[in-house]
C-alpha positions in Angstrom: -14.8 299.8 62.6 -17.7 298.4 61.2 -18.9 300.7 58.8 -14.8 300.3 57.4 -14.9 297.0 57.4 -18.3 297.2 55.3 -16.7 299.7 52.8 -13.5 297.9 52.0 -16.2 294.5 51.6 -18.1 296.9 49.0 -14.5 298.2 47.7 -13.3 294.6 46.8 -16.9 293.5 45.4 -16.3 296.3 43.2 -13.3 295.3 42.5 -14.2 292.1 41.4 -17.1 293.0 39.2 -14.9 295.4 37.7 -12.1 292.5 36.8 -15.1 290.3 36.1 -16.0 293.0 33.1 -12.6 293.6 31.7 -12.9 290.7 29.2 -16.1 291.9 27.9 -14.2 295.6 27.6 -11.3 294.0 26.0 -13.6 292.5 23.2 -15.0 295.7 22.4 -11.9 297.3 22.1 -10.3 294.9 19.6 -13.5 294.8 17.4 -14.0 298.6 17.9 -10.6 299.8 17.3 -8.7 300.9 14.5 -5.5 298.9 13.6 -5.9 296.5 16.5 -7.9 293.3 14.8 -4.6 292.0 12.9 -2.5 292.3 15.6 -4.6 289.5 17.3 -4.7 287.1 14.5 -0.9 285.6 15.5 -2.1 285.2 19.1 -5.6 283.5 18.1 -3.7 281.1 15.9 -1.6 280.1 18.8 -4.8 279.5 20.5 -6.3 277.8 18.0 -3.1 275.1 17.8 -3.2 274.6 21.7 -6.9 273.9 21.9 -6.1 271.1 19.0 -3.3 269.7 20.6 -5.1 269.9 23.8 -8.4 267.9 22.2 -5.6 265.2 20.5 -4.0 264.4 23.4 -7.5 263.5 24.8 -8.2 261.1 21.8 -4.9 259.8 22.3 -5.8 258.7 26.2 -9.0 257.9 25.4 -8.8 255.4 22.9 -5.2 254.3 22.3 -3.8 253.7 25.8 -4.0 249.7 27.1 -4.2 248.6 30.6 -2.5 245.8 31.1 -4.5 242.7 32.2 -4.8 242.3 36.5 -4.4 239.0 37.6 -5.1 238.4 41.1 -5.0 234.5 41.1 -3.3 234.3 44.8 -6.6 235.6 46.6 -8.5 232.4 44.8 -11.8 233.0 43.1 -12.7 236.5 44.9 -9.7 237.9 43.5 -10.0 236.7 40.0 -13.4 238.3 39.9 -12.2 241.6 41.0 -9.4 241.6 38.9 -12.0 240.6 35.9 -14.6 243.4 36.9 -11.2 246.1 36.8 -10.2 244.8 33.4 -13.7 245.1 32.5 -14.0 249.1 33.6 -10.5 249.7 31.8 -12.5 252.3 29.5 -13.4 254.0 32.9 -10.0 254.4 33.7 -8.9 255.5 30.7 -11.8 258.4 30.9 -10.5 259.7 34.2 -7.0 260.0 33.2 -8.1 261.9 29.9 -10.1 264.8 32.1 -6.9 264.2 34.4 -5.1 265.5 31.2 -7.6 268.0 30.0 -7.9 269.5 34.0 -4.5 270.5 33.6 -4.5 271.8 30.7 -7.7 274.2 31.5 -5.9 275.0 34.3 -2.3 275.7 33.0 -3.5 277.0 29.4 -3.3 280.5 29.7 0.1 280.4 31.5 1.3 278.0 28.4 0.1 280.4 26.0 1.3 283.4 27.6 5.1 281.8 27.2 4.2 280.8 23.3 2.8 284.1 22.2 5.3 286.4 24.2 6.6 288.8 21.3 2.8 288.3 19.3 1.5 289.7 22.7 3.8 292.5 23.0 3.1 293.4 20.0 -0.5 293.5 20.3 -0.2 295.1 23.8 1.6 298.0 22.3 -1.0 298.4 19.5 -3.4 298.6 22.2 -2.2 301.4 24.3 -1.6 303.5 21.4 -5.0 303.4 20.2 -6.3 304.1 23.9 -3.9 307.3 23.7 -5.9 308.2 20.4 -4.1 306.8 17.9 -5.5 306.6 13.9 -4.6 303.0 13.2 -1.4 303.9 11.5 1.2 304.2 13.8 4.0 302.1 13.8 4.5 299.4 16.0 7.8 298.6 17.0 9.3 294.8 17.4 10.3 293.9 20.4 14.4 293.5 20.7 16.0 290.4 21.6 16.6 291.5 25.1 13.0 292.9 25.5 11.6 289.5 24.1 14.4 287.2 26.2 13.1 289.2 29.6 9.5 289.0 28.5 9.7 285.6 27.8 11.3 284.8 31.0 8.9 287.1 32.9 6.2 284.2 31.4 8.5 281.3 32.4 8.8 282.9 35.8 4.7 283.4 36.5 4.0 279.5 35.0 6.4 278.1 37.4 5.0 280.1 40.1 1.6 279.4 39.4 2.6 275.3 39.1 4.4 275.9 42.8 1.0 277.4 44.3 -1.2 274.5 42.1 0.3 272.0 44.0 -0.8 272.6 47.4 -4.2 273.0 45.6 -4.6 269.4 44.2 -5.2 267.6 47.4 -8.6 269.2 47.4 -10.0 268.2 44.1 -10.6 264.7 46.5 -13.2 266.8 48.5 -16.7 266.3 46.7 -18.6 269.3 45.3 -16.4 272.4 46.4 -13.0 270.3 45.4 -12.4 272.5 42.3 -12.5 275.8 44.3 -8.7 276.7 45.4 -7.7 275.2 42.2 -10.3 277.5 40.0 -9.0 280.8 42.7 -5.3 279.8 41.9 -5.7 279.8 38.4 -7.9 282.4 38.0 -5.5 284.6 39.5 -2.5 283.7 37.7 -4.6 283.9 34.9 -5.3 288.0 35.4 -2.2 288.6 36.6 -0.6 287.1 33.2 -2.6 289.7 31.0 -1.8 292.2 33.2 1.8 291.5 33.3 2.4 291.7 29.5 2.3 295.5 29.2 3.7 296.2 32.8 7.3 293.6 31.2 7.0 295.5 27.9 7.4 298.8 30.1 10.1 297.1 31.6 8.0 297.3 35.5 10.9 295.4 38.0 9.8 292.6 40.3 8.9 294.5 43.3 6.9 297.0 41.5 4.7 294.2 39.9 4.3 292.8 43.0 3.1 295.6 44.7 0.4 296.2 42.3 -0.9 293.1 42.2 -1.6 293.4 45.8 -3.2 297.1 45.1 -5.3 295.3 42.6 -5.8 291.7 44.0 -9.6 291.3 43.9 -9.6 293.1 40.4 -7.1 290.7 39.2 -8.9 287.6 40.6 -12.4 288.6 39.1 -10.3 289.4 35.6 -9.0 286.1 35.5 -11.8 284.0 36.5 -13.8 285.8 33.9 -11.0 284.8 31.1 -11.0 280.3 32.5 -14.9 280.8 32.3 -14.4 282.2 28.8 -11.8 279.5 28.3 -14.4 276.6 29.1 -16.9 277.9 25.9 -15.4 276.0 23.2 -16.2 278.7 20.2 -15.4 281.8 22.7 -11.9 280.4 23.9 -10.2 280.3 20.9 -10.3 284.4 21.8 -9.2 284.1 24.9 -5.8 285.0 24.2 -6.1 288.4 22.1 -9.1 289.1 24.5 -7.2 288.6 27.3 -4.0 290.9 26.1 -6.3 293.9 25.3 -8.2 293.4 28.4 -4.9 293.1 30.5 -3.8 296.3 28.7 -6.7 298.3 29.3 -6.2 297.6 33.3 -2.9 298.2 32.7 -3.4 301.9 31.6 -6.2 302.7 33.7 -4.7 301.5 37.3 -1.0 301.0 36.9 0.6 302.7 34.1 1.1 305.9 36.2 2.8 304.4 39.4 6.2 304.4 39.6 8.4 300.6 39.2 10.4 301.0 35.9 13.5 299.9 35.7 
């Protein structure tokens, strides 16, 4: 018993380091591929607009929004210097709610972008499974239908409200100091790698169930995958290809580890 339990440990550090890598194989792909690069350029402008809208709606906190004057004249002198000292640290208040703002969108980008990009990232998905089969570059890529992008789309709806509905219970330890981030950073990072991962297993049309139970065949892979792509995410110059990066990547674990199992619809 313990020499299984020491082998599945090894099994899902593998795992992880594996889904820790995929970004780095993603990247490689898109630069070392034929007929891949300009499939990414829709999905890296989308990027590009949510990291400035993200980075404006900082500024906007940060220097635009007034506190209303505190006047706590009823407790008599104590209270009209603590209400003084509070007016005084208003730019400290303003500060936290801006990282408030900017926390949640770290946290909830990928899943945003994921629901923005849908038929760019179908489109890129597909351009990057036919180049793993050996393609030349020249193939044509199909657009997505209206009913594949209205499923796909809702597929990306469905996994951001999910992931909101499992960040909730998280919050409540961002007050616990120095490990506080932690179920919020596993939660994300999750959703994160499942995301890119569920973009080629919608556009093959994989049900509920089936996506389900790969997920679970591929949890600790998934988990490393996506905390790979928020650490990416956090370096300002390599986020903006995080979503391109994250599609091929997805793609690749796609074809390697699902692709093959049975769950079309």
């Amino acid at each position: 018993m313990g020499f299984e339990e020491e082998s599945g440990n090894v099994s899902r550090l593998a795992d992880l380091a594996a889904g820790l890598y995929l970004p780095f194989r993603g990247a490689a792909l898109l630069l070392g591929r034929r007929g891949v690069k300009r499939y990414a350029a829709l999905p890296f402008l989308i990027n590009l607009v949510l990291y400035v809208l993200a980075f404006g709606v900082f500024v906007s906190i940060l220097w635009n929004w007034n506190f209303d004057p505190i006047a706590w004249d009823f407790w008599g002198p104590a209270g009209r210097w603590i209400s003084g000292l509070l007016n005084r640290l208003d730019w400290l208040m303003k500060l936290v709610a801006a990282l408030l703002v900017l926390t949640v969108a770290f946290f909830t980008f990928t899943s945003v972008g994921m629901v923005l990009a849908s038929p760019f990232n179908d489109l890129l998905s597909e351009r990057v499974e036919v180049s793993m089969k050996g393609g030349n570059g020249r193939e044509p890529v199909h657009s997505p239908g209206f009913g594949q992008t209205l499923r796909n789309t809702g597929h990306s709806l469905l996994n951001l409200f999910l992931q909101i509905l499992f960040t909730l219970p998280a919050l409540p330890a961002l007050l616990l100091p120095g490990i506080g981030f932690l179920p919020l950073l596993l939660v994300s990072g999750w959703f994160a790698g499942f995301g890119f991962i569920d973009i080629p297993m919608a556009r093959h049309c994989f049900l509920l169930r089936a996506k389900w139970l790969a997920m679970s065949r591929l949890f600790w892979k998934t988990l490393g995958f996506g905390l790979a792509m928020q650490a990416c995410f956090a370096v300002p110059v390599v986020g903006l290809l995080l979503l391109p990066v994250g599609v091929a990547a997805g793609t690749l674990a796609f074809v390697e580890d699902i692709r093959s199992h049975p769950g079309k619809c």
